[in-house]
C-alpha positions as a Python dict, from the first residue, in 0.01 Angstrom:
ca = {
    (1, 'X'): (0, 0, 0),
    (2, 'X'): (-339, 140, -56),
    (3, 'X'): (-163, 491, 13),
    (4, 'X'): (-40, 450, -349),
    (5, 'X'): (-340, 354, -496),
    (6, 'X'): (-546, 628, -328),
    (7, 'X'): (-293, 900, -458),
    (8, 'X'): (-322, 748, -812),
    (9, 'X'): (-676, 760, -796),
    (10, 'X'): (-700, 1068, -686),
    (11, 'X'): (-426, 1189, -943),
    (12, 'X'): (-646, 1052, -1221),
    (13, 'X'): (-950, 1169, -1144),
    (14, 'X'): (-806, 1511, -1129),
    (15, 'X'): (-602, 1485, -1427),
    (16, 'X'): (-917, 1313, -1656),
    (17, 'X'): (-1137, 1653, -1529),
    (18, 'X'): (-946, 1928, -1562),
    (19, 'X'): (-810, 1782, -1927),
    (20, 'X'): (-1192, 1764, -2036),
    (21, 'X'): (-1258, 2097, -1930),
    (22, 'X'): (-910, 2249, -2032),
    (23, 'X'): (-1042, 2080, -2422),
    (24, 'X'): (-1411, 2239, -2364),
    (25, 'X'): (-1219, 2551, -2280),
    (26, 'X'): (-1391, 2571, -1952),
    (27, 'X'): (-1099, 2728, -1787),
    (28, 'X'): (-1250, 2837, -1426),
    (29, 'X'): (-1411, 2505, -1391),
    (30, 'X'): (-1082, 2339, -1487),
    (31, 'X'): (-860, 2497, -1258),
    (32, 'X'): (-1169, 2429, -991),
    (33, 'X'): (-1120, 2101, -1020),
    (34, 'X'): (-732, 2089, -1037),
    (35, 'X'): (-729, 2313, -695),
    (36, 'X'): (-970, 2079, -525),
    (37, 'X'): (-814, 1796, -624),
    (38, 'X'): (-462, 1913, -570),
    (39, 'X'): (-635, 1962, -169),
    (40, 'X'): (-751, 1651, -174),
    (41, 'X'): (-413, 1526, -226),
    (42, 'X'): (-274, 1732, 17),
    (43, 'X'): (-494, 1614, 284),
    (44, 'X'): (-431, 1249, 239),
    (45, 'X'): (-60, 1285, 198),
    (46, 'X'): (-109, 1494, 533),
    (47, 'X'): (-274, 1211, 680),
    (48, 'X'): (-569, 1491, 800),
    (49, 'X'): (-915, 1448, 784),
    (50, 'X'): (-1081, 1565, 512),
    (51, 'X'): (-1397, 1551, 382),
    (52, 'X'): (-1407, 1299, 126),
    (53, 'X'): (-1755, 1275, 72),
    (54, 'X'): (-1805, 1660, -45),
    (55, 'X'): (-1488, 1569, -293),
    (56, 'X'): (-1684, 1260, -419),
    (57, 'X'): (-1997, 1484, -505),
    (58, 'X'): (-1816, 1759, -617),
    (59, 'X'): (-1592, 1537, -868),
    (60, 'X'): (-1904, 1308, -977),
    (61, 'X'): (-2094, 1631, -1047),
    (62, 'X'): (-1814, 1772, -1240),
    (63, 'X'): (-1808, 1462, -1441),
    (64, 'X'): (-2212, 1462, -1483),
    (65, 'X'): (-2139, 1845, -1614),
    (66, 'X'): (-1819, 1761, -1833),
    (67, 'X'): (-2060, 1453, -1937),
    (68, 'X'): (-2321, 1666, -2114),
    (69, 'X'): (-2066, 1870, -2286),
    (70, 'X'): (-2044, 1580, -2550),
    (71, 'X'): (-1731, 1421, -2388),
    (72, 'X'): (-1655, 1093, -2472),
    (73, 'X'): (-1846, 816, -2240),
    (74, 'X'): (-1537, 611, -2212),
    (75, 'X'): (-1354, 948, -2042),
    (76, 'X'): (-1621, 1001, -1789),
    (77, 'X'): (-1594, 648, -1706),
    (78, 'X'): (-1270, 626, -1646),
    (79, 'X'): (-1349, 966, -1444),
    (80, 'X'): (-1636, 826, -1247),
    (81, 'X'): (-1469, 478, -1191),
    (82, 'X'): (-1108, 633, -1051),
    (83, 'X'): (-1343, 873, -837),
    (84, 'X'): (-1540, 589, -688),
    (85, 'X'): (-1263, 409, -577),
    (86, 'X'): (-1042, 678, -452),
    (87, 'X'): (-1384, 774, -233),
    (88, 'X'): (-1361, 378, -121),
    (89, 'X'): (-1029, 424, -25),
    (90, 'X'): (-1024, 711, 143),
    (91, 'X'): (-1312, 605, 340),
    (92, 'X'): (-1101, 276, 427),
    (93, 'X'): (-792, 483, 532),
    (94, 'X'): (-1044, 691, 771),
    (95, 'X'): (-1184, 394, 962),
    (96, 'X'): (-813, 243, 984),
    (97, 'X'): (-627, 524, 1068),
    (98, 'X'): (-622, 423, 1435),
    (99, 'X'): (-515, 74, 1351),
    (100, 'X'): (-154, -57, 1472),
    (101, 'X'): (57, -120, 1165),
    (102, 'X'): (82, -547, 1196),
    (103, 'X'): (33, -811, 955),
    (104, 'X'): (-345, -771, 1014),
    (105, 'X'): (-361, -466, 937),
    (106, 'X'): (-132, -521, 592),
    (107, 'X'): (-360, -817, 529),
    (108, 'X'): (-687, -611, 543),
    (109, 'X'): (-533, -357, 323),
    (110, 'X'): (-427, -607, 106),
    (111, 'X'): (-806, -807, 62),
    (112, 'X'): (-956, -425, 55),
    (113, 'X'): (-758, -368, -274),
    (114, 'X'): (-812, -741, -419),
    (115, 'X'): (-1205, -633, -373),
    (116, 'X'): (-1176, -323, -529),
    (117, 'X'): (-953, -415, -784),
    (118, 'X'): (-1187, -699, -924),
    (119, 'X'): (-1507, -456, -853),
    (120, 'X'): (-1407, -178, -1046),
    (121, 'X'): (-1328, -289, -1366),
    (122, 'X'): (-1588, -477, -1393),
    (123, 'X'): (-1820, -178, -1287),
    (124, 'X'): (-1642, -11, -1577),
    (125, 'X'): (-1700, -306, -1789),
    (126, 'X'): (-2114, -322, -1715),
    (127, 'X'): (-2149, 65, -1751),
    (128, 'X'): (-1991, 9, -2106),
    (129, 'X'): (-2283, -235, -2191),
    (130, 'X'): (-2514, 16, -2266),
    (131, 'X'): (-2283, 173, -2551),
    (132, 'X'): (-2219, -140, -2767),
    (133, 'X'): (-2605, -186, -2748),
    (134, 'X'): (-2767, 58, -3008),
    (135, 'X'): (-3127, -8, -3071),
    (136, 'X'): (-3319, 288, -3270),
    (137, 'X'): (-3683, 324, -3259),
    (138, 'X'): (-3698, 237, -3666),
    (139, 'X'): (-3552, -109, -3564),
    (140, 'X'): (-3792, -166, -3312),
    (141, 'X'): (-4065, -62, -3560),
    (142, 'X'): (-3966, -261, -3817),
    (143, 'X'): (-3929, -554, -3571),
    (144, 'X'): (-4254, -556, -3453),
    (145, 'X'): (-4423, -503, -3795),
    (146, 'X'): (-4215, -839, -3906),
    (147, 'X'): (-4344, -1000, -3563),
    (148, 'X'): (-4694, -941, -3690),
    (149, 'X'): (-4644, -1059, -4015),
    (150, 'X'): (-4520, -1395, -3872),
    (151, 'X'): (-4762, -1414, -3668),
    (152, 'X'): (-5076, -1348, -3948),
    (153, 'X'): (-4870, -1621, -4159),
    (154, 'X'): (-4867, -1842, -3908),
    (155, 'X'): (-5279, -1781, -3816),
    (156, 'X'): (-5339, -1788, -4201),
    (157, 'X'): (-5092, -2145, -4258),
    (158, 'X'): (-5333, -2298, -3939),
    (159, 'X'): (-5624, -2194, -4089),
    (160, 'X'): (-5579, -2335, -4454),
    (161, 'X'): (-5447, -2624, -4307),
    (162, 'X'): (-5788, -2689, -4104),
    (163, 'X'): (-5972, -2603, -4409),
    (164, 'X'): (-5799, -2897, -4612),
    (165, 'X'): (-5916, -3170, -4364),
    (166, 'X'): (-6182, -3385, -4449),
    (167, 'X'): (-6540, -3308, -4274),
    (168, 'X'): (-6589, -3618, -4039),
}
């Protein structure tokens, strides 16, 4: 079951990188990252060990690199998030590889993917946050020059109201 999964992810990632890269025309770097993920593939379809760690760096750098080329966020996202989990999974595989297919097993799989399925959207969802929020520095000028001026009305509307009372 997560065997799937881990071969989509891995798919994705893949495909989302070396389609930004084909578009910026960075050819070599594109068919870097279709070779090493095509390897990576290989080696979990294999069932070998691999290093999944150096494919997790190499395909969240690419995606840091592809990221300063002006891609769109939401791309890289999707990049980084399909890259995140298929490191997860991959990493799950590895420390259950020795594990007797049962029910147990099935049922661990099964939780594993419940977990990530709920965790990674909603990763995706928080990382999003910061691009519907769009504050410029003349908005937070003019903000705090209105904040002033309530608060200098509000000094001046205490102080004419003490002035008014009677002198006891």
């Amino acid at each position: 079951m997560t065997t799937r999964a881990l071969y989509g992810l891995i798919i994705l990632t893949t495909a989302i990188l070396t389609l930004a890269n084909l578009i910026l025309q960075a050819y070599l770097i594109a068919g870097l990252a279709l070779v090493l993920g095509s390897l990576w593939l290989f080696l979990q379809i294999k069932k070998k060990e691999s290093p999944n760690s150096i494919f997790f760096v190499f395909f969240l750098g690419l995606t840091v690199l592809v990221s300063l080329r002006n891609v769109p966020v939401l791309y890289m996202l999707l990049a980084l998030s399909s890259n995140l989990a298929a490191w997860d999974l991959s990493r799950f595989q590895a420390r259950i590889v020795n594990e007797v297919e049962s029910a147990a097993k099935t049922s661990l799989e099964l939780k594993h993917l419940q977990k990530l399925t709920i965790t990674v959207p909603i990763g995706f969802l928080v990382a999003l946050l910061p691009l519907f929020v769009h504050i410029s520095i003349s908005f937070i000028i003019v903000l705090c020059i209105i904040l002033a001026a309530m608060l200098a009305l509000r000094s001046s509307i205490f102080y004419l109201r003490n002035e008014n009372k009677p002198n006891t």
